[in-house]
C-alpha positions as CSV (number, residue, x, y, z in Angstrom):
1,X,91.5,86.0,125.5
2,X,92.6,86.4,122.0
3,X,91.6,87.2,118.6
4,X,91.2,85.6,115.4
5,X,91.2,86.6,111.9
6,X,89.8,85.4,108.6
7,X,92.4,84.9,106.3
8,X,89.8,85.4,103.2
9,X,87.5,88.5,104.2
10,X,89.3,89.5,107.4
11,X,86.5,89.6,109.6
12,X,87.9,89.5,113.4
13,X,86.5,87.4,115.8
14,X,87.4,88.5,119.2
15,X,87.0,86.1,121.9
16,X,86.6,88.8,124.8
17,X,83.6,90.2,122.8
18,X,81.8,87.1,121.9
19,X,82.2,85.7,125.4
20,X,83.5,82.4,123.8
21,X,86.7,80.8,123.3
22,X,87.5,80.2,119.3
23,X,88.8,77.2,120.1
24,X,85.3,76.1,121.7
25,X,83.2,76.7,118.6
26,X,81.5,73.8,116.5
27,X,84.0,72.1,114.3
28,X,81.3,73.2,111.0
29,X,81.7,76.9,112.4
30,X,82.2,79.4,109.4
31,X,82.8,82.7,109.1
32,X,79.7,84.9,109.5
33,X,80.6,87.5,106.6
34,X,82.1,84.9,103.9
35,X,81.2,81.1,104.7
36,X,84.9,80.4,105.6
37,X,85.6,77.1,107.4
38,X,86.8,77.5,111.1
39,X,90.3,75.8,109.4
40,X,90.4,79.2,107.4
41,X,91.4,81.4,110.9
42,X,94.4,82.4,112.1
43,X,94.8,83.5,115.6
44,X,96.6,87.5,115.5
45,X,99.0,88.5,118.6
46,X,99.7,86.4,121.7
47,X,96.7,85.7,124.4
48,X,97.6,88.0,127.0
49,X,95.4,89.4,130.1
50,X,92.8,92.4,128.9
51,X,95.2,95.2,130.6
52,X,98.4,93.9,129.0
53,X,96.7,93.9,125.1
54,X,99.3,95.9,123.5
55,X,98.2,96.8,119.6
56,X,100.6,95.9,116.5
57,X,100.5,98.0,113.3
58,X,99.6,96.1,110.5
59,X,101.0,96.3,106.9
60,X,99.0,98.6,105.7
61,X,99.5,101.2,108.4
62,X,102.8,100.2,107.8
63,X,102.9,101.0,104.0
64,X,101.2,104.2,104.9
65,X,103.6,105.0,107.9
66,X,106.6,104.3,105.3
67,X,105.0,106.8,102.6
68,X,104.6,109.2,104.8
69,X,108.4,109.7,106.0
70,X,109.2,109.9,102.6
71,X,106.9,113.2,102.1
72,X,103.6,111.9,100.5
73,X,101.0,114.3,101.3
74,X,98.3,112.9,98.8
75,X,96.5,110.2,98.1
76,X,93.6,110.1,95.9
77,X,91.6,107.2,95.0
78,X,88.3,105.2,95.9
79,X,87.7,103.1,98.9
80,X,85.9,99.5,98.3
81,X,85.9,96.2,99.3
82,X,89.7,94.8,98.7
83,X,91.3,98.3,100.1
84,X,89.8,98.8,103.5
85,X,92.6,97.9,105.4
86,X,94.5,100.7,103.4
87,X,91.7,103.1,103.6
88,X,91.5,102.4,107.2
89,X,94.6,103.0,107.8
90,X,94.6,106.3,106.3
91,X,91.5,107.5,108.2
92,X,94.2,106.7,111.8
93,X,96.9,108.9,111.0
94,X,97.3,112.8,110.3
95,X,100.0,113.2,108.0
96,X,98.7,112.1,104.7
97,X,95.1,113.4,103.3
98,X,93.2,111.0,101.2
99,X,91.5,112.5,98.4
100,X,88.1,110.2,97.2
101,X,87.4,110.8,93.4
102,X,84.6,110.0,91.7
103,X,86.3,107.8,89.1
104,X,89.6,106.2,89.2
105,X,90.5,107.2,85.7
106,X,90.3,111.2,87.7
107,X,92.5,110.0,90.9
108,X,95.5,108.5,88.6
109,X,95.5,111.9,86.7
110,X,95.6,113.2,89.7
111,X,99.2,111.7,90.7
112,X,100.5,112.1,87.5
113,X,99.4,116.0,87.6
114,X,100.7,116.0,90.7
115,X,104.5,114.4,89.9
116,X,104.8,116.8,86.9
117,X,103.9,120.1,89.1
118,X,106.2,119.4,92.0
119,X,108.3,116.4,90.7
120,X,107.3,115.1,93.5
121,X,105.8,111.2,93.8
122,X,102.0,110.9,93.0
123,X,100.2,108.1,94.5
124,X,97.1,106.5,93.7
125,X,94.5,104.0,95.2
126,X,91.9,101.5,93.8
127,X,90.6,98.2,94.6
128,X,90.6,95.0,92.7
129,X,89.1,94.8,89.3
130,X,87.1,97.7,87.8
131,X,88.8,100.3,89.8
132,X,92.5,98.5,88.7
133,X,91.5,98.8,85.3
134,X,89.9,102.4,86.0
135,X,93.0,103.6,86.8
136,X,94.9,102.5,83.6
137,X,94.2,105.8,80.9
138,X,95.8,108.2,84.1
139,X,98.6,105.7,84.7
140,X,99.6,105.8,81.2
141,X,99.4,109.7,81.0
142,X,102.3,109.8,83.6
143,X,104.2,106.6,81.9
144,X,104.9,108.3,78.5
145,X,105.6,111.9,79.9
146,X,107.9,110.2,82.9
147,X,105.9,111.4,85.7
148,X,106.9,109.2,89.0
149,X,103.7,107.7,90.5
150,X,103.0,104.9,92.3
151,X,100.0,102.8,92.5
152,X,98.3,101.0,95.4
153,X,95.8,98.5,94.3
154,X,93.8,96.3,96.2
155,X,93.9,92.7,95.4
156,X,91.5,89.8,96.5
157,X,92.7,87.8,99.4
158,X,95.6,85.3,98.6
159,X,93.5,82.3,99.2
160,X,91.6,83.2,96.5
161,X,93.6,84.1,93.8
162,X,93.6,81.9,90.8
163,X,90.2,80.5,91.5
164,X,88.2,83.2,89.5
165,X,86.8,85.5,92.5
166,X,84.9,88.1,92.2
167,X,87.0,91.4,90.7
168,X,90.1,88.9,90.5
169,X,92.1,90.0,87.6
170,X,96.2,89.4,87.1
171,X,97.4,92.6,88.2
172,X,100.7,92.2,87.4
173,X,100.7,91.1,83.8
174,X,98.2,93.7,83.0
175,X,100.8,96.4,84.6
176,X,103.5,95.1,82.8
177,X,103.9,96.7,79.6
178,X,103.9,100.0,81.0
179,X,105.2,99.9,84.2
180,X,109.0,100.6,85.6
181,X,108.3,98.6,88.5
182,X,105.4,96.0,89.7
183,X,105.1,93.8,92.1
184,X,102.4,91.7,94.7
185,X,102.9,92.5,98.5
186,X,102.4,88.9,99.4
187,X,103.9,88.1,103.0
188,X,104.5,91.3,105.5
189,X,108.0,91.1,105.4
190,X,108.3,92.3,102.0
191,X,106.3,95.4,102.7
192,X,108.8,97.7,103.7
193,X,110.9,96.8,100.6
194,X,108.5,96.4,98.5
195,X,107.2,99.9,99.3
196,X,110.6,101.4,98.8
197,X,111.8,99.4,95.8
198,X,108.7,101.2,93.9
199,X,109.5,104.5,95.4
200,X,112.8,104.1,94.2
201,X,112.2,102.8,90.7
202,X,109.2,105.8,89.8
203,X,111.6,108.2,90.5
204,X,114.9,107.2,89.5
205,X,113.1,105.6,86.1
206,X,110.5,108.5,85.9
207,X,107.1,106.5,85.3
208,X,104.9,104.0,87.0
209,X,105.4,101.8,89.9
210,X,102.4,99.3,90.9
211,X,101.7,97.3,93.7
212,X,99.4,94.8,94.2
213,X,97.8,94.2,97.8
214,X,95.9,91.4,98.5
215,X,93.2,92.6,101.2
216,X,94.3,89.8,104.0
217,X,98.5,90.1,103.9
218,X,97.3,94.2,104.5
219,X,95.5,93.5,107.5
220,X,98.4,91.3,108.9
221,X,100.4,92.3,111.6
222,X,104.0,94.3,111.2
223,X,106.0,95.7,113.3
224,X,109.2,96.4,110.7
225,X,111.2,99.6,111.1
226,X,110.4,102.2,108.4
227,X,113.3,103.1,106.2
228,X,114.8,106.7,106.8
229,X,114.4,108.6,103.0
230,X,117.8,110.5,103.8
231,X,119.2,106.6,103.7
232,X,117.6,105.3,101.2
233,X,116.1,108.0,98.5
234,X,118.9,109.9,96.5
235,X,118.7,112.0,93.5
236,X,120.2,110.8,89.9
237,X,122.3,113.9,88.8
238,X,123.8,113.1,85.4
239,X,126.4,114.6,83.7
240,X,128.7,113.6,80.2
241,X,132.0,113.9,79.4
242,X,134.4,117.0,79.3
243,X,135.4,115.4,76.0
244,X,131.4,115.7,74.7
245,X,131.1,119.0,76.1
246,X,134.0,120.6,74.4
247,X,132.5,118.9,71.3
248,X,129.2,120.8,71.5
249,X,130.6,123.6,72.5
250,X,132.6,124.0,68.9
251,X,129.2,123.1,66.7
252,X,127.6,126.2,68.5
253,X,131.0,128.6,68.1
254,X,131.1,127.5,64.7
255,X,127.7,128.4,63.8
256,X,125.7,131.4,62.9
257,X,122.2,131.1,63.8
258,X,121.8,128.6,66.3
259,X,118.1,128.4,67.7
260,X,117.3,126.6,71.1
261,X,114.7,124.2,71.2
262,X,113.6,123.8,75.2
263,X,111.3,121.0,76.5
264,X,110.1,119.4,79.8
265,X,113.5,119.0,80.9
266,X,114.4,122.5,81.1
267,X,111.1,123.3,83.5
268,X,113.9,123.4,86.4
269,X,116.2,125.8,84.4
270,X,114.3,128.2,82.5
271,X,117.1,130.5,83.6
272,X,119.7,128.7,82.7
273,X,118.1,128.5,79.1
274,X,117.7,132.5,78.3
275,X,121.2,132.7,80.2
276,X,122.8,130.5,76.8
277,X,120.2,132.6,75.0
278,X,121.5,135.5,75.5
279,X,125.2,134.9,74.5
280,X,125.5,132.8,72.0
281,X,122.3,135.0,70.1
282,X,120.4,132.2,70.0
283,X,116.3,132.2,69.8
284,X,114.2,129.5,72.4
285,X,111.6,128.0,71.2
286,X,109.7,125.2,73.3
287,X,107.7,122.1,73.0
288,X,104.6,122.5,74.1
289,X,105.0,121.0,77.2
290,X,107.5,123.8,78.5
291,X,105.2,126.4,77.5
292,X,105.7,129.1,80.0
293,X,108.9,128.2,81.0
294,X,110.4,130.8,79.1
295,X,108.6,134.2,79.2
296,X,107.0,134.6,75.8
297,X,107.6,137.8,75.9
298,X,111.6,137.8,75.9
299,X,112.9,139.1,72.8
300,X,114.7,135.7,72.1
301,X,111.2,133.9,72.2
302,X,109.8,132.4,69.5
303,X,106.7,129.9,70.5
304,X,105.8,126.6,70.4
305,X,107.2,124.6,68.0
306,X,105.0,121.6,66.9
307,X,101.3,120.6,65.3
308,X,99.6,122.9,67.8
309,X,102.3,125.2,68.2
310,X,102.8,128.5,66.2
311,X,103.8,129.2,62.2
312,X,106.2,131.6,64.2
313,X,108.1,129.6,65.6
314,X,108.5,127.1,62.8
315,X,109.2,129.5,60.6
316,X,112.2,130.7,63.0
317,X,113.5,127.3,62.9
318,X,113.8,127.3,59.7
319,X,116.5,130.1,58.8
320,X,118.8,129.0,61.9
321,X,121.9,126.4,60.6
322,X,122.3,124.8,63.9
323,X,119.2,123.4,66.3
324,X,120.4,123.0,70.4
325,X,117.4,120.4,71.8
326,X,117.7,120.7,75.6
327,X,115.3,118.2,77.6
328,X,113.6,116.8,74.5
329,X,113.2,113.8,72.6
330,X,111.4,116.0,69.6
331,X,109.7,113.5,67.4
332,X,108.4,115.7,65.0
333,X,110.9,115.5,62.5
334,X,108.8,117.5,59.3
335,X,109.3,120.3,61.9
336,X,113.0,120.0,62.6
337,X,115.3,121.1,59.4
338,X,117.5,119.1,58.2
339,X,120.5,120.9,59.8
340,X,123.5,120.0,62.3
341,X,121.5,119.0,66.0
342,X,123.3,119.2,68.9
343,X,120.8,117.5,71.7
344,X,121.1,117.1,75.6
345,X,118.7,114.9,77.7
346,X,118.6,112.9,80.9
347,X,117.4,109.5,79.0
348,X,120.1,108.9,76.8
349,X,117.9,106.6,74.6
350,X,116.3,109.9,73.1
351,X,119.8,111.3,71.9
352,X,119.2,111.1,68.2
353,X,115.8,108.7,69.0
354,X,114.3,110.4,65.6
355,X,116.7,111.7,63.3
356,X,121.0,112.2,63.1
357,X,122.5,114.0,65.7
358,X,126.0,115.9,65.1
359,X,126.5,115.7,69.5
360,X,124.7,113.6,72.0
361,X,124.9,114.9,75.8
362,X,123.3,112.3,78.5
363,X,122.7,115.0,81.4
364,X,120.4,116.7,83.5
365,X,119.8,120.0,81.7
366,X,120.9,122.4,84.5
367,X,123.8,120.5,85.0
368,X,124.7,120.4,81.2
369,X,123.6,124.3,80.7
370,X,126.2,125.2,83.3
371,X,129.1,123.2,81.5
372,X,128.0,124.1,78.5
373,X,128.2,127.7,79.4
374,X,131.8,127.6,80.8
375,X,132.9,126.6,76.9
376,X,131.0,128.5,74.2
377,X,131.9,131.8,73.0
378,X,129.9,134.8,73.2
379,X,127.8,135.6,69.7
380,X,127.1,138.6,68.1
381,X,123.3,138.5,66.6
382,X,122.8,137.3,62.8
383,X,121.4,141.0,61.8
384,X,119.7,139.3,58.4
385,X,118.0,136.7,61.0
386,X,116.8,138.7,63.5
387,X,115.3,141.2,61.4
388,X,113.2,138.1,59.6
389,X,112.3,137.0,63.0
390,X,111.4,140.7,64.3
391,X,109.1,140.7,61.2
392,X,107.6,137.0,61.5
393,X,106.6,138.3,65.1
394,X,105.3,141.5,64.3
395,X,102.9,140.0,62.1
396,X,101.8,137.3,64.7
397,X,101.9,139.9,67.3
398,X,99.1,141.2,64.8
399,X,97.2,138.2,64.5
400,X,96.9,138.1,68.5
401,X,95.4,141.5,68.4
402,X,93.0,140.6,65.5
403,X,91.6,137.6,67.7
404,X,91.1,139.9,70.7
405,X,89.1,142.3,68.7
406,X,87.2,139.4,67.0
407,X,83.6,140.1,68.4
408,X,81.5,137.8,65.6
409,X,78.7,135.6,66.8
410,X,78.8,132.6,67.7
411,X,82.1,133.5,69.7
412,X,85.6,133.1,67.7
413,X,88.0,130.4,69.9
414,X,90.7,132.9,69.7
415,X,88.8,135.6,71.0
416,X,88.4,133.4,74.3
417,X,91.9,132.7,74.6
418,X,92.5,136.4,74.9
419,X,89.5,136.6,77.4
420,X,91.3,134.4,79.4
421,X,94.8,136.3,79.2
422,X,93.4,139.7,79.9
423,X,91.8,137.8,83.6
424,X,94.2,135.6,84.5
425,X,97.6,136.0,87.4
426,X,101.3,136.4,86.3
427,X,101.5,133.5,88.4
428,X,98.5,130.9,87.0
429,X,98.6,127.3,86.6
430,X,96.5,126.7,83.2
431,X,95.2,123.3,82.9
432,X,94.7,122.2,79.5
433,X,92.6,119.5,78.0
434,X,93.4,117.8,74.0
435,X,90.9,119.0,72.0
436,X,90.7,121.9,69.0
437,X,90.8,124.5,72.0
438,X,94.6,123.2,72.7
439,X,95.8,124.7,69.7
440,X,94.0,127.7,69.9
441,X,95.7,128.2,73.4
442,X,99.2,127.4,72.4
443,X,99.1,129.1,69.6
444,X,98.1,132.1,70.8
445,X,98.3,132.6,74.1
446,X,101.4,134.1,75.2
447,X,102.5,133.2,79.0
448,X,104.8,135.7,81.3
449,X,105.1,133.6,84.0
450,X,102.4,131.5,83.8
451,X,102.7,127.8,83.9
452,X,101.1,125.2,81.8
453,X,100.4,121.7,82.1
454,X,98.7,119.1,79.7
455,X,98.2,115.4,78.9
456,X,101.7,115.6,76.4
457,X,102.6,112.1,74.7
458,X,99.5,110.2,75.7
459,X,97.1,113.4,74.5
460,X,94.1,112.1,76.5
461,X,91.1,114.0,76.5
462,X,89.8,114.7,80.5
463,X,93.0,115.3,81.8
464,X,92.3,119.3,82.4
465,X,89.8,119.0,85.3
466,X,92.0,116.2,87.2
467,X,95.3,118.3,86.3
468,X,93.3,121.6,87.6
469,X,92.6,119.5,91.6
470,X,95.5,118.9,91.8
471,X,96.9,122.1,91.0
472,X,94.8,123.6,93.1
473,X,95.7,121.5,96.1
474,X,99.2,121.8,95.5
475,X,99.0,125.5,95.4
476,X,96.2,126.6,97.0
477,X,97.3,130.2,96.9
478,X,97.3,130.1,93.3
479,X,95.0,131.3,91.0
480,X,94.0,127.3,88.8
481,X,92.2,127.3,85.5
482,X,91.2,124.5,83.3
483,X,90.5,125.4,79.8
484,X,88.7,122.4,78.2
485,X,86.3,121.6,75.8
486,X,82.9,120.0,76.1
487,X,84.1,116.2,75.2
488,X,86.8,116.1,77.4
489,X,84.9,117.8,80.2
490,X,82.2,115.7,79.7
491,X,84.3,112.8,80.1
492,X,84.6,113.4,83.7
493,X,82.5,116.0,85.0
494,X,80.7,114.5,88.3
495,X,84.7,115.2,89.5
496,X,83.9,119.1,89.6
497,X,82.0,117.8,92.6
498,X,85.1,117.1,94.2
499,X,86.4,120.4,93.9
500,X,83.3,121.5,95.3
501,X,83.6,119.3,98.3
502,X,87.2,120.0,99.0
503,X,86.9,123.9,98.5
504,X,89.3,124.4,95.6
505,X,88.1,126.9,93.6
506,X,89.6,126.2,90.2
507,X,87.9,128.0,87.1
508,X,87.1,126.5,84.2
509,X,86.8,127.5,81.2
510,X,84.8,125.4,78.7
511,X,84.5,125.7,74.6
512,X,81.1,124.8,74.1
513,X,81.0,123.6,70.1
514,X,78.7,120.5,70.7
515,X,81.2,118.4,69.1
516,X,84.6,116.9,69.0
517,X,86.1,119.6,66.5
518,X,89.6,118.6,66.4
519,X,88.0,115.1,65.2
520,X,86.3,116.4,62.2
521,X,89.6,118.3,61.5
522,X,91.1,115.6,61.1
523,X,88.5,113.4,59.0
524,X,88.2,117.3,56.5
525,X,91.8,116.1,56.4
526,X,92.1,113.0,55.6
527,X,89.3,113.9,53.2
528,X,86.8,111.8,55.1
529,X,83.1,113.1,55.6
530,X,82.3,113.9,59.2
531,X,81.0,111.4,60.9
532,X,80.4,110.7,64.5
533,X,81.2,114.2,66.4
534,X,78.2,115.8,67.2
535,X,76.4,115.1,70.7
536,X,73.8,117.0,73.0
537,X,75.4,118.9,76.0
538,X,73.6,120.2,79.0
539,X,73.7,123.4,80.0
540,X,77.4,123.2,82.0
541,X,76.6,126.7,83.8
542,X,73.4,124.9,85.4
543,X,75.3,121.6,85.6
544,X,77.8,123.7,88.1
545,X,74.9,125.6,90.2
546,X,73.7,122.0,90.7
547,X,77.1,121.0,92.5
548,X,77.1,124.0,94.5
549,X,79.7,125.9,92.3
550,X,78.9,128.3,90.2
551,X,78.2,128.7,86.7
552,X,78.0,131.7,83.8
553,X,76.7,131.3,80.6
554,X,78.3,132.6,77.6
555,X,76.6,133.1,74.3
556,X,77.6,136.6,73.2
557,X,81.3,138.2,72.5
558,X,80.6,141.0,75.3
559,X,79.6,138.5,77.8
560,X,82.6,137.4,78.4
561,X,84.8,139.7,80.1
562,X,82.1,139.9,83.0
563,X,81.3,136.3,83.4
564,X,85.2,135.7,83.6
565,X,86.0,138.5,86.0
566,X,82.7,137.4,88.1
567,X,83.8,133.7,88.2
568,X,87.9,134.5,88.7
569,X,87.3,136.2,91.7
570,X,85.1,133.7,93.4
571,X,86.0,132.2,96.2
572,X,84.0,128.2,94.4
573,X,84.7,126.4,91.9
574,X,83.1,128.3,89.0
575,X,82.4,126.7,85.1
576,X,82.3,129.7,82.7
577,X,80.0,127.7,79.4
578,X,80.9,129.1,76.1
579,X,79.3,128.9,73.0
580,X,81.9,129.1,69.9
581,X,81.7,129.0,66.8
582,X,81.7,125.1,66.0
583,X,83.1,126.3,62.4
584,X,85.9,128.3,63.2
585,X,89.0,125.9,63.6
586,X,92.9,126.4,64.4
587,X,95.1,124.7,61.7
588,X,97.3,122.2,63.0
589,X,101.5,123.0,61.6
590,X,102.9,120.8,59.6
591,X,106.2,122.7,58.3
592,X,107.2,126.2,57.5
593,X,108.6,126.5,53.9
């Protein structure tokens, strides 16, 4: 007996079960799920006896199988009609956990959180259509801040592709612009290397890899070897020349007051970066993105440097007479003076990307720190600088201290942020949304040891709660919060149900103004009228009760500190609902003078 399969919808039809040899049915015989002609079956695995059946993998237990000896762990994404074979496939094995979102646009912001926490691949799902397109906003998050992920999207079957089906789209032209590596799975013998070859190119390329799987090559057979990571996966460690080093090495023994700017590329070598510090007498400041890398607390520290960074820090920046950019293509130039630059980063199309460089090092920061720190001479401190920086901290040490004791009505944004410090772990992952609450928390928040993580050169709003599951999955000892405001939040709040159905108690924290503040920033700036920015919010506290977290709400200053403690030590998912002051609004930097 054997068995046949449907090469458009994949339906099965077993001979031993329907007590009827395929070959025996009526010539105008059609598939019972999609109408197929009989002509439209092919038969899967040789007729053997009933004790001899012996069952192949097919491709998609065979893209799975791959994934998983190359350490995924997560998968998040929606099931539907042009995936099953995938999803199926996941359900049968053990070693990867699928993760079902309620929107795809939460599952790809989910793999890139992911790939920036651990630097590790993040892999999405979808199906055809909608949820491809779904996905895009996430995808692009992890494209522009170089996040590996890879995504698996369902595709209608082969035979109809290019005849307008239902949810058909062109997958791989609508990838293309922002994608390091796509491609269509469209025979099984390309599986394996297809699956690889996107591996590969996320990681080594540091953005998006797409595949495209039509629904009836996944449910073919396969029985290809999976490829062995040790044999095929190998880290890109880059370092320059002796002759650059030695260069950039005399720039910073020649100068006075050098200042270190650190970004994303230093998140592996915060050491490293206070280690330099320290002898050549040289402040840090960092990009917002490496917020927390350095201990804001060190006496070299200075802040964020950018629009929703700190005065402090540009300020800093601008009595130094040499600027060292370590893992950073800093756009900003109206905060960068025009002084001698002396840049390191992996991508060498960043050296000198937005303004004259003196020295350009292509290299991974640890590897270049190390060099670097073999050549330069040890500094004595500027005195004149340092004192002008001791004072420019005092006095935002000061402003700090003012927001904390803030206790008007409706609540002051900054004297949230300082709620928020005084509960949180050394050892937090903060979550941060875009709204007028992200400047307020990198402007005055100031991290020990805490890590940060936020939607960087895309800025999207929503990407705090989907940042904030992931975290939370990825450490689950850890304590997770996701400070967001009420548009972003809103964006994609039905996901809090998923950390409610997969136990992650993440916390967060929600600036309740009733309207997209940073927008009408922007239009007082631009000297528009506001227009456009107010909506109606529900209750979030109640909105959270109803998912079976919990929820506090916040209208009064002296409210706060219980509802946060209550919420933190939860074992749920908790929203703590704040009313502040729609009025009260951080100003965004443009330059010290």
């Amino acid at each position: 007996m054997a068995r046949w399969k449907c090469t458009v919808c994949n339906y099965i039809y077993d001979e031993e079960k329907k007590g009827k040899r395929f070959r025996d049915l009526a010539s105008d015989w059609v598939c019972p799920i999609c109408g197929a002609p009989k002509s439209a079956f092919i038969r899967i695995g040789k007729e053997v006896p009933k004790e001899k059946v012996v069952t192949v993998p097919n491709v998609a237990e065979k893209i799975v199988e791959q994934l998983s000896a190359i350490g995924v762990k997560y998968i998040y994404g929606i099931p539907g009609d042009s995936n099953l074979p995938l999803v199926e496939a996941l359900r049968r094995q053990n070693s990867i956990k699928f993760i079902l979102t309620r929107h795809e646009e939460t599952a790809a912001f989910m793999a890139s959180a992911h790939a920036k926490l651990t630097d590790e691949i993040g892999v999405c799902l979808s199906i055809a259509g909608p949820g491809a397109t779904n996905l895009i906003t996430g995808l692009m998050d992890a494209a522009t801040d170089g996040a590996p992920v890879l995504a698996l999207i369902g595709q209608v079957p082969q035979a109809f592709l290019g005849s307008e089906s239902l949810q058909e789209i062109d997958q791989i032209e609508l990838f293309r612009p922002f994608t390091v590596f796509n491609e269509t799975i469209a025979t099984p013998a390309q599986a394996i290397n297809l699956t690889m070859l996107a591996v590969k190119n996320a990681y080594l390329k540091r953005g998006v890899a797409m595949l495209s799987l039509p629904t009836d090559v996944l449910s073919e057979e396969l029985e290809d070897e999976i490829w062995k990571a040790e044999e095929h996966l190998f880290k890109q460690i880059v370092a320059p020349t002796e002759e650059d080093i030695e260069k950039a090495a005399k720039f910073i023994d020649e100068s006075r007051r050098p200042i270190i700017l650190g970004g994303w590329g230093i998140r592996n070598c915060g050491k490293e970066v206070i280690e330099l510090s320290e002898r050549i007498s040289a402040p840090i400041a960092t990009t917002s993105r490496a917020k927390g890398v350095i201990p804001e607390t060190h006496d070299l520290a200075v802040g964020v440097l950018g629009s929703i960074g700190t005065l402090f820090a540009a300020k800093a920046m601008t009595k130094a007479d040499l600027i060292i950019i370590v893992g950073s293509g800093f756009r900003q130039r109206n905060l960068v003076p025009h002084l001698p630059i002396v840049q390191i980063d992996i991508d060498g199309v960043k050296l000198g990307k937005s303004f004259p460089i003196k020295v350009g090092l292509t290299g991974d920061a640890k590897a270049v720190l190390k060099k670097l720190m073999e050549k330069v001479s040890e500094k004595k401190p500027d005195k004149k600088y340092f004192d002008e920086i001791k004072k420019i901290k005092e006095e935002y040490l000061e402003e700090i201290r003012e927001d904390s004791r803030n206790i008007s009505v409706p609540i002051y944004p900054g004297f949230v942020i300082q709620a928020i410090k005084r509960h949180s772990e050394k050892n937090v992952i903060i979550c941060v949304d875009v709204g007028d609450h992200t400047y307020w928390f990198y402007k005055k928040y100031i991290c020990e040891g805490e890590k940060t993580l936020l939607s960087s050169n895309l800025a999207s709003m929503a990407f705090a709660l989907p940042a904030s599951l992931s975290a939370q999955i990825d450490f689950p000892n850890r304590q997770v919060i996701c400070v967001t405001g009420d548009g972003g939040f809103g964006m994609l709040m039905a996901d809090f149900t998923t950390a409610v159905y997969n136990r992650l108690p993440i916390k967060v924290v929600l600036f309740n103004d009733r309207r997209l503040k940073n927008i009408k920033k922007e239009q007082t700036m631009y000297g528009y009228k506001e227009f456009g920015t107010e909506f109606v919010n529900p209750n979030f506290a109640d909105f959270a009760k109803s998912c079976s977290g919990e929820g506090y709400r916040v209208e009064r200053p002296e409210e706060l500190d219980r509802a946060l403690e209550q919420a933190f030590k939860s074992d749920k998912p908790a929203i703590v609902d704040v009313v502040v002051d729609p009025e009260k609004m951080a100003p965004m930097i443009r330059r010290a003078e």
